[in-house]
C-alpha positions as CSV (number, residue, x, y, z in Angstrom):
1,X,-10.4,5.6,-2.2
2,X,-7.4,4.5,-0.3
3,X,-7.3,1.5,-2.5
4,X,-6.8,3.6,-5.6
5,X,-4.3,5.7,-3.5
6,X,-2.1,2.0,-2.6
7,X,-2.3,1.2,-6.5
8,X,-1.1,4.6,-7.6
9,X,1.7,4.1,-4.5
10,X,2.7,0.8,-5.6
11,X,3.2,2.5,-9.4
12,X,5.1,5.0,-8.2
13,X,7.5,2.5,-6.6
14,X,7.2,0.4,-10.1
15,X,8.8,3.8,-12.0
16,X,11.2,4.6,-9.2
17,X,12.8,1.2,-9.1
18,X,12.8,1.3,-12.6
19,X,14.1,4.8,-13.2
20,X,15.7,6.1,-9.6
21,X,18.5,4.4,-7.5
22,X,17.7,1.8,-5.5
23,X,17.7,3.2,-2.1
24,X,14.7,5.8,-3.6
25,X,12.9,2.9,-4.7
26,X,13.2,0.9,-1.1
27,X,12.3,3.6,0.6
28,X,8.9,4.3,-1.1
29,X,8.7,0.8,-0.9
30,X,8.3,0.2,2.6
31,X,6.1,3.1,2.7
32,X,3.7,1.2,0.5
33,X,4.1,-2.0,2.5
34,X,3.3,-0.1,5.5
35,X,0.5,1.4,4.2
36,X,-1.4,-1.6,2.7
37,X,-0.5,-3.3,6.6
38,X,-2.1,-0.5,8.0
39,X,-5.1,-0.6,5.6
40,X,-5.5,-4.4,5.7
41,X,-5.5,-3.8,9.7
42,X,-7.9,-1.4,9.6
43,X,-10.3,-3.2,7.6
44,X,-9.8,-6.7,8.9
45,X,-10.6,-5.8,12.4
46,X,-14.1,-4.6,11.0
47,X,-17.2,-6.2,12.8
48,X,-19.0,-8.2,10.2
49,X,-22.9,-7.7,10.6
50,X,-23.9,-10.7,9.3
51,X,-27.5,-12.4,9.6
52,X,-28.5,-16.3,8.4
């Protein structure tokens, strides 16, 4: 789900940079970056269970 929520982020920073000013747009930008740093974070400090 929070993948979906980064792509639908990531548009919304695709209209505002093409639409709204720029400062709007780099705003909501770093936002996004933050977000997909946190999520990335979260998900590559998972334990893998693996078994061979």
């Amino acid at each position: 789900m929070e993948f979906a929520a980064l792509f639908l982020a990531v548009t919304v920073v695709l209209v505002a940079a093409w639409r709204g000013t720029r400062t709007v747009a780099l705003v909501l930008f770093g936002a996004t970056l933050a977000a997909s740093v946190a999520t990335y974070l979260h998900h590559a400090t998972d334990v893998l269970k693996l078994s061979f």
